[in-house]
N, C-alpha and C positions, 0 to 999 in steps of 0.2 A: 629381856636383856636390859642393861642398863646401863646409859651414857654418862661417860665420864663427870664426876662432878665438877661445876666449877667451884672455886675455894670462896669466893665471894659473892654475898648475895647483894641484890639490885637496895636492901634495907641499905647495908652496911655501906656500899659506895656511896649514898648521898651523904654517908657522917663525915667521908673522908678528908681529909684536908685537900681546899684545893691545888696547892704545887705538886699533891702527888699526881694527880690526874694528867699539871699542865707539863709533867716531863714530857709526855709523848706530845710531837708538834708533828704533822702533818702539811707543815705551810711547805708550798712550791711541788708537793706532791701527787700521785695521779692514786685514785684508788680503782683497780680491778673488779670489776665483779661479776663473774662467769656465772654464764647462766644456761644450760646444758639442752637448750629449744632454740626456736626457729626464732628470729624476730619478730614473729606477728601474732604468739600465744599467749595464753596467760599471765606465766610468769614473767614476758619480756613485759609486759604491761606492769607487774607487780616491781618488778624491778627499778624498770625507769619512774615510777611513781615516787618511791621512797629516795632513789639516786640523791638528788638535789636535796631533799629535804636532810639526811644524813651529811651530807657535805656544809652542810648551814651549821651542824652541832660538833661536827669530829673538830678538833683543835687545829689551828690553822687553815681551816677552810678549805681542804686539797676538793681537787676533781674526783669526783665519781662517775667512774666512767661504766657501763651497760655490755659486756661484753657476750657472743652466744658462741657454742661450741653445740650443735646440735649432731646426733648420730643416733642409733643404737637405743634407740626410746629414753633418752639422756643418761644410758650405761657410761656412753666413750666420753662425756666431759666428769663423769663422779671418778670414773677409772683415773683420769690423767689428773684430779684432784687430790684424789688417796697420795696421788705420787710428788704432790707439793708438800714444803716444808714452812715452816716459818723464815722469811728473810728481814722484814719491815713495815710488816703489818698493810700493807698495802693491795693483799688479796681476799678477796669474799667468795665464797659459792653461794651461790641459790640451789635449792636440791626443792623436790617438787611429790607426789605420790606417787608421781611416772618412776622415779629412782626410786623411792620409800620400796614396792611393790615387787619388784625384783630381787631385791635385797631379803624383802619378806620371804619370797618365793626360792630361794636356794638357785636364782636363775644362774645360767653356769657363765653367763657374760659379765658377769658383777667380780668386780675386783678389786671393792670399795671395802671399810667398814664405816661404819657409823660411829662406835665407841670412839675411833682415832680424830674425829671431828669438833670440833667447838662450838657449839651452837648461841647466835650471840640474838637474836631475834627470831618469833616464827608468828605467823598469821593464819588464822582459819581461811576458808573460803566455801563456794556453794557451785551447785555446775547447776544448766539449765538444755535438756533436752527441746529441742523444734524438730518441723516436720516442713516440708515443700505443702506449698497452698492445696494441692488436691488430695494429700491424701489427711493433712493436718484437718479436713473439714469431715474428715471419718472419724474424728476422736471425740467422743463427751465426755470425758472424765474417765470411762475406762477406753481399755485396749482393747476391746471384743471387736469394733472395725477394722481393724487392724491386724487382725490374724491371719488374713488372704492373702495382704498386701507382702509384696517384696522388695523391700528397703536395701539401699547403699550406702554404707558408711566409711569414710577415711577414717584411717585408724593407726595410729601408733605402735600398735600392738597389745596383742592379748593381756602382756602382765603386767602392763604400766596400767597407767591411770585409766585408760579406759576400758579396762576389768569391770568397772563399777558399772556402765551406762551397757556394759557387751550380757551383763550379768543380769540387770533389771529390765533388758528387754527378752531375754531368755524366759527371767521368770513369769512374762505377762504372757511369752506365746509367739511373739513377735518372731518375723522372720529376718532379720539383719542382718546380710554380708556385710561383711567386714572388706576393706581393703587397706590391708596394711601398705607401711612403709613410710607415712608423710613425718616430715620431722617435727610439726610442732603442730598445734590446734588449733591453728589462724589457719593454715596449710588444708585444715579441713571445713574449717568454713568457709576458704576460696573453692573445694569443691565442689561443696552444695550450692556456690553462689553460682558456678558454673553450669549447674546442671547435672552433675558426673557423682554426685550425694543426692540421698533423697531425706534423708536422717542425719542429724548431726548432735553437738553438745557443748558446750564452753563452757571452762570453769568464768564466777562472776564474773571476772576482771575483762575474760575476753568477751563474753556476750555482753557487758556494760559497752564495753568502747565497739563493737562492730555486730553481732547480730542481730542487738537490739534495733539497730538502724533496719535491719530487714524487714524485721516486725512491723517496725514501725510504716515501714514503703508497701507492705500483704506481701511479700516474698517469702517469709516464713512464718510459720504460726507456732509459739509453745505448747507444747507438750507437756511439760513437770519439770521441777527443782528437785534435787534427790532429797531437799530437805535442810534440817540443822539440829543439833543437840540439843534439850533446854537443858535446865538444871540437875536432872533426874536420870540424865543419859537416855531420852525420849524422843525419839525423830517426830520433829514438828514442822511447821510452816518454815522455810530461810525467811529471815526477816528481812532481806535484800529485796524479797520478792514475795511477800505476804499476800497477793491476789492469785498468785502460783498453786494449783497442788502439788503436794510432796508426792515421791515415790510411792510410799508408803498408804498415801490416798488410794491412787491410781492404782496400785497393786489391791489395795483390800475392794476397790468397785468390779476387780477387771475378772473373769469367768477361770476358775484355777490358778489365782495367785495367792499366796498366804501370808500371812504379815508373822508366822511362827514357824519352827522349823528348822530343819537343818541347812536349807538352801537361804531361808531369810538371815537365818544367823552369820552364817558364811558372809551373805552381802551385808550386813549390818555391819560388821569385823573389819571388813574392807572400806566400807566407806567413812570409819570414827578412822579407821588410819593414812586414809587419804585424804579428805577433806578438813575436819573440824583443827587438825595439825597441818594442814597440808604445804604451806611456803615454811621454809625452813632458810635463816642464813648462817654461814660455818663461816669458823676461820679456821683455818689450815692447825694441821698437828704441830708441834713445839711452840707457838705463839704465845709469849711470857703474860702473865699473869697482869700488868700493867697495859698491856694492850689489850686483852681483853676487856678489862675495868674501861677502857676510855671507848671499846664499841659501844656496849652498855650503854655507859652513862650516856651516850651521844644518841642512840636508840629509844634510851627513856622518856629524855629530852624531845624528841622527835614524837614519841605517845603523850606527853602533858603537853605541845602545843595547844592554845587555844579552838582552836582552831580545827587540828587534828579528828575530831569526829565526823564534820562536817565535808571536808575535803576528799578527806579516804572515800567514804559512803558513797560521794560519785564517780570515784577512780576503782574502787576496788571491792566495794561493797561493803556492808555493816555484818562484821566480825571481830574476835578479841584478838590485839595483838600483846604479844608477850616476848618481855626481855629478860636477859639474864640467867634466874631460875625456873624460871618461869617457860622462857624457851626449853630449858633443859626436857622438864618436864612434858612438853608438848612434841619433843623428838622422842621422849621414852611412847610416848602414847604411839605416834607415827610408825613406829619402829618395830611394836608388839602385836600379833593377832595368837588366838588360840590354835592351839595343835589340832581339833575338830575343824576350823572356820579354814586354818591351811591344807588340810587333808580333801576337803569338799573340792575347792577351788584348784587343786593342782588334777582330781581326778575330772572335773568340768573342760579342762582347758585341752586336757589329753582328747577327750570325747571328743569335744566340740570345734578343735581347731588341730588337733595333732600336733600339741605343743605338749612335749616330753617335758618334765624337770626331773635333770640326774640329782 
């Protein structure tokens, strides 16, 4: 499928004369920006990172403000977004793989489209599996300790984003309850921080700012990164976490996992469309043409800071971020799996959790 174009690309805005840009003035204004999780997961981390730094470039300087509407493994904040219109440029969504996934999946709570959206920004990201101290001292690179054990994990739900980590423990052997229901993935690291998880996952942003601290205190041990793209579309090392192995490691050490196939391709599918695309920001449907140009350019601005590599890398991790056309393109990626990779994963989810898709 394929997301709307925008008429201007990120080339063309920097020729443009600057009055056209300085009509749109934001001075004395609050800028919105719904983020469809809990406060204490990834993307609230990804959010409130870029907040300020975007309010430094939009013209007039308005507030950016971090807003969360979490529900429904972030259906009920995309659902109530499909249903905003352009008033004054003053609203953002964040949409995440948790949305992406559903939307993918024909799930019957999606009431969104993607096409009807704006995509003015998006950033890759990388997730990192751990384990509780006792049974994290059974893993050496593969999974084969681990196939006795019976693990607890908070879960958002089978067809959001944690598909991917529900998927790659599946294919190593592993025995992982699932407990659904928590609204966002800090929700699940206060789990296992509890006691109540024995297994857990954070995309970068949230294991950077809080699990890492676990690590670091022997409360939790890693596990594996699912990984990163290189150039060649080749799941390699995440460069966030280069002493990590990938999935992909872990699966080729571990006794009946396969790095080829119809289940690796299924999970390969899912996770180019959850992760390497995974933060997305929208602006609402009818949002004129001029305000579009001025997120951009304010978004661009915000990736040439000096600075900007150095900063992210400890907030969010070292991944491309892309404006403009560039997002466009990284929402088509998001947004597309194969008719085989969705045929696997709807009949896994039925099997393995008794989750129907009409």
């Amino acid at each position: 499928m394929t997301i709307k174009s925008l008429a201007t690309s990120v080339a063309a805005i920097t020729l443009m004369a600057a009055p056209a840009l300085a009509e749109v003035d934001f001075s004395g204004k609050t800028i919105e920006w719904v983020i469809p999780f809990s406060e204490t997961g990834g993307s609230a981390k990804w959010a409130n990172f870029f907040a300020p730094l975007l309010a430094q470039e939009l013209p007039g300087n308005p507030t950016v403000v971090v807003k969360f509407m979490p529900g429904a493994g972030s259906t009920k904040g995309a659902n109530w977004f499909q249903e905003q219109e352009h008033k004054d440029g003053t609203l953002l969504f964040g949409s995440s793989g948790s949305t992406q996934f559903p939307y993918l999946l024909n799930d019957p709570r999606v009431r969104y489209e993607y096409n009807d959206w704006i995509p003015v920004m998006a950033t890759g990201t990388g997730g990192v599996a751990y384990l509780n101290p006792e049974d994290g001292a059974k893993f050496d690179g593969s999974a084969n300790g681990l196939k006795d054990v019976d693990l607890i994990f908070g879960s958002q739900g089978a067809t959001g984003l944690d598909l991917v980590p529900l998927l790659a423990w599946k294919m190593l052997g592993m025995n992982v309850e699932p407990v659904f229901g928590i609204k966002g993935r800090g929700d699940g690291r206060l789990m296992f921080e509890r006691g109540e998880a024995t297994i857990d996952y954070q995309t970068s942003s949230g294991y950077l700012s809080g699990a890492a601290d676990l690590v670091a205190a022997g409360t939790a041990v890693p596990m594996m990164s699912w990984g990163a793209l290189d150039e060649n579309g080749v799941i390699v090392r995440d460069p966030t976490f280069p002493d990590m192995p990938s999935f992909k490691e872990v699966c080729a050490a571990t006794d009946g996992c396969e790095t080829e196939g119809v289940a690796w391709d299924a999970w390969k599918a899912f996770f180019i469309s959850g992760y390497p695309s995974q933060k997305i920001a929208f602006l609402p449907k009818g949002t004129p043409q001029d305000v579009i140009d001025t997120y951009v350019a304010a978004f661009e601005a915000v990736r040439a800071r000096p600075d900007f590599a150095e900063i992210s890398s400890n907030e969010v991790g070292q991944y491309p971020m892309f404006v403009g056309a560039g997002a466009e393109k990284a929402t088509d990626e998001a947004t597309t799996v194969t008719p085989e990779a969705k045929a696997y994963v709807i009949d896994w989810l039925k099997e393995s959790y008794g989750v129907t898709i009409e």
